[in-house]
N, C-alpha and C positions, 0 to 999 in steps of 0.2 A: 609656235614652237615646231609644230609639222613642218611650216615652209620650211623653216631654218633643216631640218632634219633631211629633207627632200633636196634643199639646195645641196647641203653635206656629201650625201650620198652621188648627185648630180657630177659633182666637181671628183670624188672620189673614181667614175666611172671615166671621165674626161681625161682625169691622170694616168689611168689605165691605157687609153687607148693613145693617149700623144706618147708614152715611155713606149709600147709597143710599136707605132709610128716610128720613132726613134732609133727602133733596134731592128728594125729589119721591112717592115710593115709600108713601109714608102717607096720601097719599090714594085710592089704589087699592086696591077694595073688597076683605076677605079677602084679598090679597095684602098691603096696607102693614100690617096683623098677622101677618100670615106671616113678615113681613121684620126685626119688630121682637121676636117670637118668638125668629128663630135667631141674632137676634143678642144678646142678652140670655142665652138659653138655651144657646150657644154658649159665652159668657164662661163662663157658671159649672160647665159639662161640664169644661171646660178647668181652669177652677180647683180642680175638685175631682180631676181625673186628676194634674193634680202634685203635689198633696197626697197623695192617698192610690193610688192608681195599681193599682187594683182591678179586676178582668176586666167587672165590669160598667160601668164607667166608661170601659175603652175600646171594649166596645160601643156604650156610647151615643154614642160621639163618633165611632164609625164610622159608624153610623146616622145620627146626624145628618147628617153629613156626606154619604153616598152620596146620600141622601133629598133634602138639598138641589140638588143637581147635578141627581139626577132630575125634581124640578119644574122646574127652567130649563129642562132637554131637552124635559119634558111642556109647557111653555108654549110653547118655541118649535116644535115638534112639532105645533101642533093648538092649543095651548091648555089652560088650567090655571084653572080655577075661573072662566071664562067671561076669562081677560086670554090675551090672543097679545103674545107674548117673541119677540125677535130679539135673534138669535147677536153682533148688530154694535154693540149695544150696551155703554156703557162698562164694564168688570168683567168683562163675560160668558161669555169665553172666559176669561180668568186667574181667576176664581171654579170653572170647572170643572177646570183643571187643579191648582189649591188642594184643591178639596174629593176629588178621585178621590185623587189622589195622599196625600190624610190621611187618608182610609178605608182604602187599600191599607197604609200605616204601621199605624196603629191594628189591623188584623186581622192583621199580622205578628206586631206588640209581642202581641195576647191570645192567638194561637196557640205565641210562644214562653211567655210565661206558663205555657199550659198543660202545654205539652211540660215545661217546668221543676217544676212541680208534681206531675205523672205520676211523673216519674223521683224527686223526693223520698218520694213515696209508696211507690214500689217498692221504694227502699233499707229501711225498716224488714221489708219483708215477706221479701227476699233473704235479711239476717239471723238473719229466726224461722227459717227453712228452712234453713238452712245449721246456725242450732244444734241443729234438732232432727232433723237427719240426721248430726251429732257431727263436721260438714265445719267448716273455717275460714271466719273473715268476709271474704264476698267484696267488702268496704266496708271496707282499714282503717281505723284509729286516722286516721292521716293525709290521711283525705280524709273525716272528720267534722267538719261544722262546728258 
């Protein structure tokens, strides 16, 4: 449910940034390809997280996403590939709170992934040690899927 939550938010950020691309945003040098990047690049993270919903897929859609939010900050902070960004701008503020809060999702969802993974891995090995100490299976029958 996380991915799916994380892809959401993902595709939600992507639409942000291709509608602004759209409206004025493509003509600003390296930044209106920047914009048309994460929004394109965004869709198809997205599409392929709920598809197949693989730890490096929801890295990259955390990435994406923190990355993104960072350059808004870095632009309105000083500036970003020579363009200065204000916070008051329309999206600006609901794009960061979109984009942190689907990176924070995403590193949940691959963190329990992995804790899930770990602990599958561990049951076969509990197993070989339990039989070859002639102990019972500390796994039973009933909690094998």
């Amino acid at each position: 449910m996380l991915a799916i939550a994380g892809a959401v938010l993902l595709v939600w950020s992507a639409v942000i940034h291709l509608r602004l691309w759209n409206e004025g945003y493509s003509g600003i040098p390296t930044i209106g390809p920047l914009f048309l990047a994460q929004g394109i690049g965004g869709l198809v993270v997205a599409a392929a997280l709920v598809a197949f919903r693989r730890l490096a897929l929801l890295g990259a859609g955390a990435v994406t996403l923190a990355a993104t939010a960072g350059g808004l900050l870095a632009s309105a902070h000083g500036g970003f590939f020579g363009y200065q960004e204000s916070l008051a701008v329309p999206y600006a503020e609901s794009s960061l709170v979109i984009e942190f809060t689907g990176a924070g999702v995403l590193v949940v969802a691959a963190v329990i992934l992995l804790a899930a993974a770990r602990s599958a891995a561990a049951r076969p090995a509990a197993r070989s040690a339990a039989a070859r100490a002639g102990g019972t299976d500390p796994f039973p029958a009933a909690e094998r899927k």
